[in-house]
C-alpha positions in Angstrom: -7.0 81.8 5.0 -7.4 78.1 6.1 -8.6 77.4 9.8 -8.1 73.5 10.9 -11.3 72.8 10.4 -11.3 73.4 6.8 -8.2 71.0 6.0 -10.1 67.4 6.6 -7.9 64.6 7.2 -8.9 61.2 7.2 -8.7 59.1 10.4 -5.6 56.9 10.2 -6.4 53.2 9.8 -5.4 50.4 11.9 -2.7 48.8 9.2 -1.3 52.8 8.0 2.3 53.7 9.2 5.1 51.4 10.2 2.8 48.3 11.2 1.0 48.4 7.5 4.7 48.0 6.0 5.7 45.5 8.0 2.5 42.9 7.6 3.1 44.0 3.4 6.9 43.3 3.9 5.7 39.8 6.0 3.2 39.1 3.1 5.1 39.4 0.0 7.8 37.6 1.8 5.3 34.3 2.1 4.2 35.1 -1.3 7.9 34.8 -2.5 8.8 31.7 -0.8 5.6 29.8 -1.7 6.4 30.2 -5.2 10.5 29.9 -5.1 9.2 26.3 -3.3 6.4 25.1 -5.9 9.0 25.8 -8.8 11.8 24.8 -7.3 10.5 21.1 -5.6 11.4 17.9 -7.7 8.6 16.1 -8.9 7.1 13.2 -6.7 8.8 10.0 -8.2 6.2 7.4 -10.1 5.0 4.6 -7.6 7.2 1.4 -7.8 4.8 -1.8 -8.1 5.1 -4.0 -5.4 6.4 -7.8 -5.5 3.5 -10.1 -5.0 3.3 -14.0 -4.2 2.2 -15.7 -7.3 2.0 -19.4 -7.7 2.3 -21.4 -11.1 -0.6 -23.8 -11.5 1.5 -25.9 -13.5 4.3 -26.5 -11.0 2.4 -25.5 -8.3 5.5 -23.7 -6.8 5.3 -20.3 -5.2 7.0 -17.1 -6.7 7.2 -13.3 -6.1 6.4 -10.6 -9.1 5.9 -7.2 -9.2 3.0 -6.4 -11.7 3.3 -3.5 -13.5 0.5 -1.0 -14.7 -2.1 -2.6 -17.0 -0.7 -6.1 -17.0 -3.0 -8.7 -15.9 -2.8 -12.0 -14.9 -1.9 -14.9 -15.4 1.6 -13.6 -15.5 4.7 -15.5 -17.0 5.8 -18.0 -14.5 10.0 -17.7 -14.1 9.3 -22.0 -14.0 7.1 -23.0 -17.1 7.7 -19.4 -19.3 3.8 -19.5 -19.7 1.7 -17.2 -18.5 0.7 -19.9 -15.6 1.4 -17.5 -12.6 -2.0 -16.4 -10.5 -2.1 -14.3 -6.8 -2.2 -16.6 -4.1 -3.5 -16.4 -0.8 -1.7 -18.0 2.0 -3.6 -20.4 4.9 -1.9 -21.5 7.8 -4.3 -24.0 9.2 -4.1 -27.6 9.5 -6.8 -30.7 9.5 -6.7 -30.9 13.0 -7.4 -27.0 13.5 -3.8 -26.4 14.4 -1.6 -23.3 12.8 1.7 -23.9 10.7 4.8 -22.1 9.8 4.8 -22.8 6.2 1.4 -22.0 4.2 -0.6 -23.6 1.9 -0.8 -21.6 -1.6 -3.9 -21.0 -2.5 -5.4 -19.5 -5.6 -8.6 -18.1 -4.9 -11.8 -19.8 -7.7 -12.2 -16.1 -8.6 -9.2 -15.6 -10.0 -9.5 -18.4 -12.0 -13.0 -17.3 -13.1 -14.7 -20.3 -11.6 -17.6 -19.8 -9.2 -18.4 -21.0 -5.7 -16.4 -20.9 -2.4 -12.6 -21.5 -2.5 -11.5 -24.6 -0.2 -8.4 -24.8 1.2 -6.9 -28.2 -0.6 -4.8 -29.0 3.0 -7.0 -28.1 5.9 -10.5 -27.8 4.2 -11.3 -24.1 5.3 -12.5 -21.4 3.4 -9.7 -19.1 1.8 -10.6 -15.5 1.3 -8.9 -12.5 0.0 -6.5 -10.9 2.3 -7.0 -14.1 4.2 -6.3 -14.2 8.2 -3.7 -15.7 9.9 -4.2 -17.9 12.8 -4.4 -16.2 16.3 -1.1 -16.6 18.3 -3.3 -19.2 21.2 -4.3 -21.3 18.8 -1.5 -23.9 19.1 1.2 -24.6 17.0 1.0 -28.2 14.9 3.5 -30.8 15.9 6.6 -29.5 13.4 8.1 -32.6 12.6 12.3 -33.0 14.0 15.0 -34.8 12.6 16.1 -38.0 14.5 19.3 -37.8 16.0 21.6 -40.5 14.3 22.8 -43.1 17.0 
């Protein structure tokens, strides 16, 4: 003979019955896309080298070239075929403290292993890497117009 309070059940828990099977089905279902997704995503493509503004110290004339990993410069300049091409930074000042639309190349004394300050050869200012622009209120130098023929 078996009275009720012989037969011990346990206390039902907060995730038993239909809600337990649903946060499993919920569950596995993440579990299932998170893997279909990291086996199935392509790879993340290799980082294309950007072009750079290079200028050949024996033309002096600016170019662009995309270094590639592990080359260093100089690089070949497309004018001389000698490796005469160094990073340049750009300065857009005058003499008279004015800004210009056309820069000065410059290539900064570090770069050519020489010590000290790098001078700007046009305007006499100091040229640094990642070198500022002019602000937009400082005024524009006289840009030079063609006469009109009589």
């Amino acid at each position: 003979m078996t009275t009720d309070a012989a037969v011990r059940t346990r206390p039902a828990g907060p995730l038993s019955g239909p809600l337990g099977i649903l946060v499993f089905v919920l569950l596995f279902t993440a579990a299932g896309y998170l893997a279909y997704h990291t086996l199935t995503t392509a790879p993340i493509p290799e980082a294309e080298p950007l072009p750079t503004e290079f200028l050949c110290l024996e033309t002096k004339k600016p170019f662009e070239y995309a270094m590639k990993i592990g080359e260093k410069w100089p690089v070949v300049s497309p004018y001389t075929g000698k490796n005469t091409g160094y990073p340049v930074e750009k300065c857009y000042w005058t003499k008279d403290g004015k800004r210009k639309l056309e820069p000065t190349y410059v290539v900064l004394n570090q770069y050519l292993g020489k010590k000290g300050d790098t001078i700007c050869p046009d305007c006499g200012r100091l040229v640094v890497g990642h070198n500022p622009v002019p602000p937009e209120s400082v005024p524009l130098a006289d840009v030079p117009t063609t006469k009109p023929a009589p």
